[in-house]
N, C-alpha and C positions, 0 to 999 in steps of 0.2 A: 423731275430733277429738283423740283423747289420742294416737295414733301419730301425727299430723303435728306435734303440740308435741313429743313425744318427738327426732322427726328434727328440729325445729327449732332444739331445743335442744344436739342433737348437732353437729350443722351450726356453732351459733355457737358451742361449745367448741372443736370443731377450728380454726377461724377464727382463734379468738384463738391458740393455739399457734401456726399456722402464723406469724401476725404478728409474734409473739413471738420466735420463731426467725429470724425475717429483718432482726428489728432489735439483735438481740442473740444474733448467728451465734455466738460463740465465748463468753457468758455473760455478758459484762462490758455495762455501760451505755455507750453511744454519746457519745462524747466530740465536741468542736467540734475541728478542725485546728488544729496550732500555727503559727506560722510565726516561724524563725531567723534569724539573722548567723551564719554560722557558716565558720569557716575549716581546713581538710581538713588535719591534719598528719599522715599516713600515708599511703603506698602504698595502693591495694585491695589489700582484704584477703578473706583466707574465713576466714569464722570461726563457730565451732558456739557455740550462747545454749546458756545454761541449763535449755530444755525441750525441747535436741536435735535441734533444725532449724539446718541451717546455709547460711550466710548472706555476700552478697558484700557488699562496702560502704568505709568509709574511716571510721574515727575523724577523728572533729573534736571542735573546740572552738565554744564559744559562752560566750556571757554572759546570767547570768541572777540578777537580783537583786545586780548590783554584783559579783559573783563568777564566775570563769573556771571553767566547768563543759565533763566532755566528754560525748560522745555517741560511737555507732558508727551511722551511718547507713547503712541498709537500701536498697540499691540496686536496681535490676533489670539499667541499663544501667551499667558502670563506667566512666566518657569522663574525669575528674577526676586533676589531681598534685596535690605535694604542696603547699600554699600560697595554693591556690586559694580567693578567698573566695566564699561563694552564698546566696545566699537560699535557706532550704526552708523548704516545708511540708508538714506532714505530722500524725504522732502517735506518741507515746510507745507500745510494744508492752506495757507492763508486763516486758519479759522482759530478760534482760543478757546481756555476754558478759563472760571473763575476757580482761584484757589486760595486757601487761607495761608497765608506766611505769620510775622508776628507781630502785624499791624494790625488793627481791627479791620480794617477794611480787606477785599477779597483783591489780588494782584490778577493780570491779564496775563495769561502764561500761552505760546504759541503753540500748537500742536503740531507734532515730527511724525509723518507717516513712514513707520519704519518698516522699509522692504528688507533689510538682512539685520540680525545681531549676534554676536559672536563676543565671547569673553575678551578684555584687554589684558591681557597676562605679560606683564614687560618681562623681558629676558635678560641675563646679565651680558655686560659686555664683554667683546673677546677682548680680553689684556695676555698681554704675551707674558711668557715666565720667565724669571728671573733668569738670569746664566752668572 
């Protein structure tokens, strides 16, 4: 009786790490997707973050909070010029890269791992006609 509670208990400590580890692969808590307006003012680019992986993708901009904020979105496929507006979504990586703006010095820009994108195409509104 006490060796099958012994493995039982074994059993469900492994359990829970294994759960553990598949819900939080690289240690951080599981964040909800964001989703952007974001308009691509860069060529692809390659560019290496801050903890050394490097990375194809396009600097953009977005807005966020009334303020013109950028990003360097994480690509897989790079199909995008320069001007392009799109919808992502995705999540923030925690991680950055360095980029030139038009300060000498190199700005900290966050990296958007982008799981969908899709063109932003605004559509006209419906207005009713005249009578």
């Amino acid at each position: 009786m006490r060796r099958a509670l012994e493995v039982l208990l074994l059993g469900l400590a492994f359990g829970s790490a294994l759960g553990q580890a598949g819900c939080q692969s690289d240690g951080r808590p599981w964040v909800p997707p964001e989703e952007h307006k974001v308009k691509v003012v860069s060529e692809a680019a390659f560019a290496r973050t801050s903890g050394g992986d490097y990375i194809d993708g396009y600097l953009a901009e977005y807005e966020s909070e009334f303020q013109k904020r950028r990003m360097f979105m994480a690509l897989e496929i790079v199909r995008y010029v320069n001007g392009d507006r799109l919808l992502v979504t995705g999540r923030f990586s925690g991680d950055f890269v360095r980029m030139a703006s038009g300060d000498p010095a190199l700005d900290k820009v966050p990296v958007f791992e982008v799981e969908k994108a899709r063109p932003n195409v605004p559509t006209a509104p419906d207005i009713p006609a005249l009578k």
